[in-house]
C-alpha positions, 0 to 999 in steps of 0.5 A, spaced: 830 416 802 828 413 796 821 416 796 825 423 796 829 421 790 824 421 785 821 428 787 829 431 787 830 429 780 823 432 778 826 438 782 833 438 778 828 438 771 824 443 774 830 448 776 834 447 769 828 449 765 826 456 769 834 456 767 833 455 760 827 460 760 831 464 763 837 464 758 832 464 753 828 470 755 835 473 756 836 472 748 831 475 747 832 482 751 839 481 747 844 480 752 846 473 751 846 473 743 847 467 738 853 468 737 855 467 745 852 460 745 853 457 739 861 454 738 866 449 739 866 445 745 873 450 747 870 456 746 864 455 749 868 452 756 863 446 756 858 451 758 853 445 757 847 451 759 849 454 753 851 448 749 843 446 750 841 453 749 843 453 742 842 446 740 834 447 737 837 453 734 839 455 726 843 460 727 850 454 727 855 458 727 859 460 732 862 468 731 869 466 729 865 462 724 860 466 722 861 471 715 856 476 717 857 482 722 853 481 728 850 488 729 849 490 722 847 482 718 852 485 713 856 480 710 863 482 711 871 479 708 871 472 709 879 472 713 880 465 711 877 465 704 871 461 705 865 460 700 859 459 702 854 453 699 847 453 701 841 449 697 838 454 692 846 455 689 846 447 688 842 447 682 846 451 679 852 446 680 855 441 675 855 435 679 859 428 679 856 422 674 854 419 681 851 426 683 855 427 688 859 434 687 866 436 687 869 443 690 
C-alpha cells in the first residue's frame, strides 16, 4: 500500500495540470474569460480550479471591479467613483517630504 501511494499522488499532480490545461485552452477559445476566473474568494465560490488559474495572470480585476467593458475594452462610467492610479501617472503626482503620496 505505501508503494501505491506516491504514484497516486503523481497521478492527482498529473490529473490537475491536463485540468489546468484544459481551462487554459478553454480561455483561449473564449469560453472561460478573465473575468469568470478572476474575483473574490465569494464571487468565485472557492472555485480553487479558477482561483489557480488566475493567479499567474495580470488581468487582476475581478468584473464588478473592473472599469472597462469586456467585449468592446472601452472604458466605461466608473459606478462607485473610483480613479485609477497606474506607474506612468505617478511621476506626475506631487509627493509627501517622505515620498510617500497622499490621495
Amino acid at each position: 500500500m505505501r508503494d501505491a501511494l506516491p504514484t497516486a499522488g503523481e497521478q492527482g499532480r498529473a490529473d490537475a495540470w491536463d485540468v489546468y490545461a484544459d481551462q487554459l485552452k478553454r480561455m483561449g477559445e473564449r469560453k472561460l474569460t478573465s473575468g469568470d476566473v478572476f474575483g473574490t474568494r465569494k464571487f468565485l465560490n472557492n472555485n480553487y480550479l479558477y482561483r489557480w488559474i488566475e493567479s499567474p495572470g495580470i488581468y487582476s480585476n475581478s468584473k464588478q471591479e473592473a472599469m472597462y467593458d469586456g467585449k468592446s475594452q472601452l472604458l466605461i462610467k466608473d459606478p462607485i467613483n473610483r480613479c485609477p492610479i497606474n506607474l506612468p501617472m505617478l511621476t506626475d503626482m506631487k509627493k509627501n517630504t517622505a515620498g510617500s503620496l497622499t490621495l
